[in-house]
C-alpha positions in Angstrom: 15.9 21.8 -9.2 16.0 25.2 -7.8 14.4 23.7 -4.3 17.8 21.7 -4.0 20.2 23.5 -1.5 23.5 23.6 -3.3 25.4 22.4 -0.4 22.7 19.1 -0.1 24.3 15.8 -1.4 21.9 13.9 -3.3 22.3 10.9 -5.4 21.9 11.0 -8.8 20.3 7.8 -8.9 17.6 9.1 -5.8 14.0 9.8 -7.3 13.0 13.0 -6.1 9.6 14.8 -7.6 10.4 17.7 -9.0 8.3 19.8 -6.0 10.1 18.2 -3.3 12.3 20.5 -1.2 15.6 19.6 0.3 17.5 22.1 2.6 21.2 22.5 3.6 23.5 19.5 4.2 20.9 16.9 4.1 21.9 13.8 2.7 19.5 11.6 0.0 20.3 8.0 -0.7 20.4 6.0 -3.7 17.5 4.2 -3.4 15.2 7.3 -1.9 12.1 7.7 -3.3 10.3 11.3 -2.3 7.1 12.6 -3.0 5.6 16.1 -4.3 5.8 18.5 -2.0 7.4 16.8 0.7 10.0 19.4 2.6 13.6 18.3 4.1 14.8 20.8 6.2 18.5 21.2 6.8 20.8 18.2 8.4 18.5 15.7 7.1 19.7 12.1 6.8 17.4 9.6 4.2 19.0 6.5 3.5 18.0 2.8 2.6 15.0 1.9 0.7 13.2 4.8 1.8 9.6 5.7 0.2 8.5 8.8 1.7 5.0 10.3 0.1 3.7 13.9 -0.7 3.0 16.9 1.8 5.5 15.5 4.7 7.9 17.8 6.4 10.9 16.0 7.6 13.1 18.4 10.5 16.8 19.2 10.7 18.9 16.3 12.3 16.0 13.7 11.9 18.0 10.3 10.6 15.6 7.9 8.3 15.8 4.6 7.0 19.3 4.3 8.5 20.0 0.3 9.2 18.0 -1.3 12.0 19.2 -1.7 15.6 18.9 -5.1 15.7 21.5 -7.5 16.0 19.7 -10.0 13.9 19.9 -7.5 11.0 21.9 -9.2 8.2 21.8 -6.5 5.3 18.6 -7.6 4.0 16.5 -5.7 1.6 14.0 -4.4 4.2 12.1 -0.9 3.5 11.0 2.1 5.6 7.8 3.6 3.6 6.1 6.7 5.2 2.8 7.8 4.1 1.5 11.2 3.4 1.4 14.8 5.1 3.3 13.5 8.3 5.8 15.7 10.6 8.8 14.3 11.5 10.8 16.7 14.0 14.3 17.2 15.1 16.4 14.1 15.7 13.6 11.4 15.6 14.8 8.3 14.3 12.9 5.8 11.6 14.5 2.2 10.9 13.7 0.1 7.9 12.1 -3.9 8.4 13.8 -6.9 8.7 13.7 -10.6 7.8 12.3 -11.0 11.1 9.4 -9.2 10.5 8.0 -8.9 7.5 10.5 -6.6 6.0 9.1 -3.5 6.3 8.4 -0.6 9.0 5.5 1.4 7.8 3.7 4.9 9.3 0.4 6.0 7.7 -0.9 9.7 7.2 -1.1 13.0 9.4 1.3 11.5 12.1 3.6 14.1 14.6 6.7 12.3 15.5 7.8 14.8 18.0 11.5 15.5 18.6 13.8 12.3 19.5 11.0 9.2 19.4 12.5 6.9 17.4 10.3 4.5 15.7 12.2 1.0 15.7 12.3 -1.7 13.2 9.2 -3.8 11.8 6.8 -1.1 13.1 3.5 -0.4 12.0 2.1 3.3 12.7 -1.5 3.7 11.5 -3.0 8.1 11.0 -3.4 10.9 12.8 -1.2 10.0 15.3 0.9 11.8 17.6 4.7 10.2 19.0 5.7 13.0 21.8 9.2 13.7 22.7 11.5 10.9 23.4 8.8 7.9 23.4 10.5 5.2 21.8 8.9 2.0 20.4 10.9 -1.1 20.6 10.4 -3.3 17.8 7.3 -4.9 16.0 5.4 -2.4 17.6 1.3 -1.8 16.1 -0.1 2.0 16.9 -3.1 1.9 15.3 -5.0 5.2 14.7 -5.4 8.5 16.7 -3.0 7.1 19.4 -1.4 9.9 21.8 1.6 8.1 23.4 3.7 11.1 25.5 6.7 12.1 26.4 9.5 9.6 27.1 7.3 6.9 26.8 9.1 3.1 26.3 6.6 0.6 24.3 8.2 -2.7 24.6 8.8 -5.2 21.4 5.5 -6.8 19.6 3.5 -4.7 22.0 -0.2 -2.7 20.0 -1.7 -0.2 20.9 -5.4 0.6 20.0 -6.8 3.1 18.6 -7.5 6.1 20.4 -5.7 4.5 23.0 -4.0 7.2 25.5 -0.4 6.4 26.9 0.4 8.6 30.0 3.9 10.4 30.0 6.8 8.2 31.2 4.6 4.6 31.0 6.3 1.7 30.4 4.2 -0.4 28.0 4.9 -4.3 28.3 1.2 -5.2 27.1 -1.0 -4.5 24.6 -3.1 -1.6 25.5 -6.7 -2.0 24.4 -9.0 0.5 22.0 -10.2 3.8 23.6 -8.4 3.1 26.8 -5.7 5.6 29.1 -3.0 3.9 30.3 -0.1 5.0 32.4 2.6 4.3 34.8 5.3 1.1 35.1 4.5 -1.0 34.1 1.5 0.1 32.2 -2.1 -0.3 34.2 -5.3 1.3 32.9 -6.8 4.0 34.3 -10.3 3.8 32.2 -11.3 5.6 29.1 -9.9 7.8 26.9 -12.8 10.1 27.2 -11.2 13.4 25.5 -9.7 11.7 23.3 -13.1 10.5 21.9 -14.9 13.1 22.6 -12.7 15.3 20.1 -13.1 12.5 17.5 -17.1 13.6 17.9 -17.7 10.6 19.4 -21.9 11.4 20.7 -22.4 10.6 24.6 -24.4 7.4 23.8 -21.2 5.6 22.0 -19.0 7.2 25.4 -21.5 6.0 27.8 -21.7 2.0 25.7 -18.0 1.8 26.1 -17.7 2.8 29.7 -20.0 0.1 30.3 -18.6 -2.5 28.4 -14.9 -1.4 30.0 -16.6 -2.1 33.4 -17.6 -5.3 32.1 -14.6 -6.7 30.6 -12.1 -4.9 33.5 -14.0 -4.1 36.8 -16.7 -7.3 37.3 -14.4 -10.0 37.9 -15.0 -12.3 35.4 -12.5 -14.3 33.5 -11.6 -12.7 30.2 -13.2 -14.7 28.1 -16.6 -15.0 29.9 -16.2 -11.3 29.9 -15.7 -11.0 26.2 -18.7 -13.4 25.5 -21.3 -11.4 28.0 -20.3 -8.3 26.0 -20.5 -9.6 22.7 -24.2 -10.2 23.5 -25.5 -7.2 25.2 -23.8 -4.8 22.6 -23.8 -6.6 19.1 -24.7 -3.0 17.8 -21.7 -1.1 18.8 -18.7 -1.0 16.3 -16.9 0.5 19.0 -17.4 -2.1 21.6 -17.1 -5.1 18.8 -13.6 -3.7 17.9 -12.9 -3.5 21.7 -13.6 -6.9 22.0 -11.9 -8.4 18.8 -8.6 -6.6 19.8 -8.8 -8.0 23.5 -9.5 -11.5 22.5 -6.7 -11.6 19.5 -4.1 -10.1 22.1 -0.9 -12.4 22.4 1.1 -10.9 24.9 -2.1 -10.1 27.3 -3.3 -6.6 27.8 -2.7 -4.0 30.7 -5.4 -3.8 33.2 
């Protein structure tokens, strides 16, 4: 217990590993669960039914599994469980599920939540990851994986996000915003591919050059959607990429920027 900061107040009945770290004046909840090697700077608040896994680093003044904001919230038994080796900076906020949906709020591995995003009730955040300063995602919200939303982004309720989907700084998000696609200002529109984005996942210049045609397909030739969709599905029935495009576009419920 010598990585316990005397001045912490933990609850006896919190289950800590033995390697976890907790700084000064953080408070631990009774039904906390931490794992090894997971650091909790000073200031820290962890409440609720809170599973946190091994290698995260939680900052000073960050408050998680604190009750939802959500009106509808009736005390239920909802959880907030947060995966492994994530960062979780200064004063970003993390609420637990609720009957509503599904009970739980979950976040993956190797996510940055950058200072003051808060991360609202019933969300699912996939890996790798990155929440900049001040975004906020309403409820319900789906970021799947390598997703860069920026600074002071707003990500309406039920809203998902694709992955390696880029969200300009400031964009309001009231749809879902496809895979591989860059999409900024209010309300959200797209403004093409995410080309850097894949290019640093080592996407090859053959898979970059099938999804920009497909995109043109779906977005820029004036078909309906679903004639779109179908004409696609055809001339690329190779492409992961493109197929996953495709699947998320046609199984959107709230319709999808453009």
């Amino acid at each position: 217990m010598t990585k316990i900061h005397d001045t912490a107040v933990i609850d006896p009945r919190a289950d800590l590993d033995p390697d976890v770290e907790v700084g000064p004046y953080s408070t631990i909840g009774p039904q906390v669960k931490i794992g090894k090697g997971t650091k909790i700077r000073s200031h820290v608040v962890v409440e609720g039914r809170t599973k946190i896994g091994q290698g995260n680093v939680i900052f000073s003044f960050a408050t998680v599994g604190t009750v939802p904001q959500d009106m509808k919230y009736k005390g239920e038994a909802s959880e907030l469980i947060i995966g492994n080796y994530n960062t979780i900076r200064e004063y970003a906020s993390l609420n637990p599920g609720t009957q509503g949906g599904g009970m739980v709020t979950q976040v993956g591995d190797y996510n940055l939540l950058m200072m003051y995003c808060h991360i609202a009730h019933d969300c699912n955040l996939g890996n790798r990851n990155i929440i900049a300063n001040g975004a906020t995602l309403g409820g319900h919200v789906v970021v799947e994986d390598f997703v860069i939303v920026g600074g002071l982004v707003g990500i309406h309720q039920f809203v998902r996000v694709g992955t390696s989907a880029l969200l300009g700084a400031g964009s309001m998000v009231s749809k879902d915003v496809p895979p591989f696609c860059n999409a900024t200002g209010d309300r959200a529109r797209l403004r093409g591919l995410n080309v850097e984005g894949m290019k640093r996942r080592g996407f090859d210049k053959g898979k970059i050059a099938t999804l920009k045609k497909a995109y043109r397909m779906i977005f820029q030739a004036k078909l309906k959607t679903k004639d779109a969709l179908d004409k696609v599905r055809r001339e690329f029935p190779d492409s992961d990429e493109v197929q996953k495009l495709v699947a998320f576009i046609a199984g959107s419920k709230r319709g999808t920027c453009r």
